[in-house]
C-alpha positions in Angstrom: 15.8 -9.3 3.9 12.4 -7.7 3.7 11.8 -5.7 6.4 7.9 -5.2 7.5 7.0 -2.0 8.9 5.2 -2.6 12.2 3.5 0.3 13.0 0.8 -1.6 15.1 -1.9 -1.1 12.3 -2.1 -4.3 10.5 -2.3 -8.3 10.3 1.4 -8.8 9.7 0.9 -12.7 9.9 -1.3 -13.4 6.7 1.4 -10.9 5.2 4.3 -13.1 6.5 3.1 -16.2 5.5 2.5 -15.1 1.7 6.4 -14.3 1.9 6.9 -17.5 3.4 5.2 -19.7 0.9 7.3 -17.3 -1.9 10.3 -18.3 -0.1 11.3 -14.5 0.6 12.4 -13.8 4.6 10.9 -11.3 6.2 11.3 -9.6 9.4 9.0 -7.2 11.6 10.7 -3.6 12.0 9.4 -1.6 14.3 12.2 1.4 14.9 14.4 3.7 12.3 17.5 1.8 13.4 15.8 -1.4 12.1 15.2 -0.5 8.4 19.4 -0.6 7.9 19.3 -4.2 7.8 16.7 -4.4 4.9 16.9 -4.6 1.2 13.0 -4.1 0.4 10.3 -2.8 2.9 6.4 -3.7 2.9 4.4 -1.2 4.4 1.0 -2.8 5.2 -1.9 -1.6 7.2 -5.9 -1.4 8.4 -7.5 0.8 10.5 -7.5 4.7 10.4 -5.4 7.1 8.5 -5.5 9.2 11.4 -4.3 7.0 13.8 -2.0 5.3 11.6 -0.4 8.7 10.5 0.4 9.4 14.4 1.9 6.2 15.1 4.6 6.7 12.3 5.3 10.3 13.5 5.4 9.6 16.8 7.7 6.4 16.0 10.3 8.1 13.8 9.3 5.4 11.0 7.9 8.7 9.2 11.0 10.6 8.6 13.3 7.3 8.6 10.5 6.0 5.6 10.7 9.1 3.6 14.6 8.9 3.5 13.9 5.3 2.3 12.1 6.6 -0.3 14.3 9.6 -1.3 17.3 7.0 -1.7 15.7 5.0 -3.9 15.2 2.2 -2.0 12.0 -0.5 -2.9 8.8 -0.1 -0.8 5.5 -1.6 -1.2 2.7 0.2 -0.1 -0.2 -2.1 0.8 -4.0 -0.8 1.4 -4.0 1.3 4.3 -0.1 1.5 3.2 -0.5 2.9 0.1 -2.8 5.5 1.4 -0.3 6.6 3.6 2.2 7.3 0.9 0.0 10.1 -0.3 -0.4 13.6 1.4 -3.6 13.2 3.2 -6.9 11.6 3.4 -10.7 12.5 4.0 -11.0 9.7 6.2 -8.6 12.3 9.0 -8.6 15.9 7.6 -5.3 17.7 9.1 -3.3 14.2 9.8 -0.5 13.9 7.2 0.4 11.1 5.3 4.2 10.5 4.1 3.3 12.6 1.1 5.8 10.9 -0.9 2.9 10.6 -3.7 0.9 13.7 -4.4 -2.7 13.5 -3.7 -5.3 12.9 -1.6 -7.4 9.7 -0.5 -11.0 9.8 -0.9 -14.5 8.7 0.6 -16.8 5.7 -1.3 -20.3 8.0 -1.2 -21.9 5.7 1.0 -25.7 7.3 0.2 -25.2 5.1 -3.0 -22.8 2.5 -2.5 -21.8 -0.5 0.5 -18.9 0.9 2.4 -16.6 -0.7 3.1 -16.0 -2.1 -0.6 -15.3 -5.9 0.1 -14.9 -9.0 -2.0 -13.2 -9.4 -5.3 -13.3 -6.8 -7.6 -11.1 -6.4 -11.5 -8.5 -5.0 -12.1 -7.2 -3.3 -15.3 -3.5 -3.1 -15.5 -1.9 -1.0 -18.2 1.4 -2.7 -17.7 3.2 -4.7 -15.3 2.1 -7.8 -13.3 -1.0 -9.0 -14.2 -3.8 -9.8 -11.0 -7.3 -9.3 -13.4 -9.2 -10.0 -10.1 -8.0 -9.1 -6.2 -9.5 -8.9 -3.1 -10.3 -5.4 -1.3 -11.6 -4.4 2.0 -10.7 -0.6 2.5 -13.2 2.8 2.6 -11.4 4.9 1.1 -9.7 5.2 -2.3 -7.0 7.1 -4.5 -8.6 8.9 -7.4 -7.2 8.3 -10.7 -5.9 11.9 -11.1 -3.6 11.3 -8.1 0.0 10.2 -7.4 3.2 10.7 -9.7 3.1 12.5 -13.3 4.8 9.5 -14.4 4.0 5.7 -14.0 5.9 2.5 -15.1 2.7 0.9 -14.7 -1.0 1.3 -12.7 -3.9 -0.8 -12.4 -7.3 0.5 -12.1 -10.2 -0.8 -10.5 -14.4 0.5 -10.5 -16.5 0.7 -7.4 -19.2 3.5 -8.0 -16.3 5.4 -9.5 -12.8 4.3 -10.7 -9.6 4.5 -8.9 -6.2 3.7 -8.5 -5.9 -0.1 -7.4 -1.8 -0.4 -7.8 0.9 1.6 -9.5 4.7 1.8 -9.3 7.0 4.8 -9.9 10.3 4.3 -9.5 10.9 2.0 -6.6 7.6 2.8 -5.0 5.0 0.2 -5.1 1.2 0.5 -4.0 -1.7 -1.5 -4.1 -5.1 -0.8 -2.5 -6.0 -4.8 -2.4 -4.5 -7.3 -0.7 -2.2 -9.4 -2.8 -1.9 -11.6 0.1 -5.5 -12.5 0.3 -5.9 -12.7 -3.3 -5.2 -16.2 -4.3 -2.3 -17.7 -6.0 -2.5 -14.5 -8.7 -1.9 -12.7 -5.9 1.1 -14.0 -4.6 2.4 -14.0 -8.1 1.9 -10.5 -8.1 3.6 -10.1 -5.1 6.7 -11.9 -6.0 7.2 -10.0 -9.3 6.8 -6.5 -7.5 9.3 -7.7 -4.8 11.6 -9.0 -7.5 12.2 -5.2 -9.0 
């Protein structure tokens, strides 16, 4: 069962139907106690690091989600959930994200560039599932520089400046776009991530 951690930051439905239509069942969790009775967790989200951040700490999902990750356990990370699983972001300086990746989220410089970066953008795997096109809505971004010293595989992507738009390590998944808006590519590349 996939568990989806439902921190109140996020349209779970688009997410559960792309699981649907892969044929993978899904449940929302939205307490520590809940996570026992998954195999795989998606941690999606939109809105505010900040805020976001708060409602995990104050839930217990924080600490129960970094034990996750410390036993190995499969997690995807997706746009506002992916910037959570590094240590903080400029979008909330002194809130703390899981910092289970190191690093820190960034801010598009919006004196030269639309914020919020929206639409369909490329994306430049090195290895691993292929998407070359996905659809993004987010603010902020992960520099390249950031996360893990090693990957299995990353994907980049350019907007003013390149940055991280997926990457695995381990068990740990992240994408900044949403592979559930993204079109049948997308859904592949959700169903090969959720296969690992």
């Amino acid at each position: 069962m996939i568990g989806i951690v439902d921190f109140g930051a996020g349209n779970l439905r688009s997410l559960e139907n792309a699981l649907a239509a892969l044929g993978r069942p899904s449940r929302r969790v939205s307490r520590p106690d809940e996570l026992r009775r998954c195999s795989r967790l998606v941690l999606p989200g939109v809105g505010h690091f900040g805020a976001a951040a708060a409602m995990l700490r104050s839930s217990g999902l924080a600490t129960a989600l970094r034990a996750w990750v410390s036993s190995n356990r499969p997690l995807l990370g997706i746009c506002l959930g992916l910037q959570l699983l590094f240590e903080a972001s400029d979008e909330a300086p002194g809130a703390a994200g899981l910092g289970v990746w190191p690093g820190r989220c960034l801010s598009f410089d919006s004196r030269f560039l639309k914020v919020p970066h929206m639409g369909w953008s490329p994306v430049h795997m090195t290895a691993g599932p292929e998407i070359p096109v996905a659809y993004f809505v987010h603010s902020y971004f992960i520099p390249t520089a950031a996360g893990p010293a090693h990957w299995n595989w990353r994907g980049l992507a350019r907007y003013g400046v390149e940055f991280l738009a997926a990457g695995q390590s381990g068990p740990l998944t992240g994408c900044q776009f949403h592979p559930e808006k993204s079109g049948p590519r997308g859904l592949a590349f959700l169903k090969e991530v959720l296969s690992w």
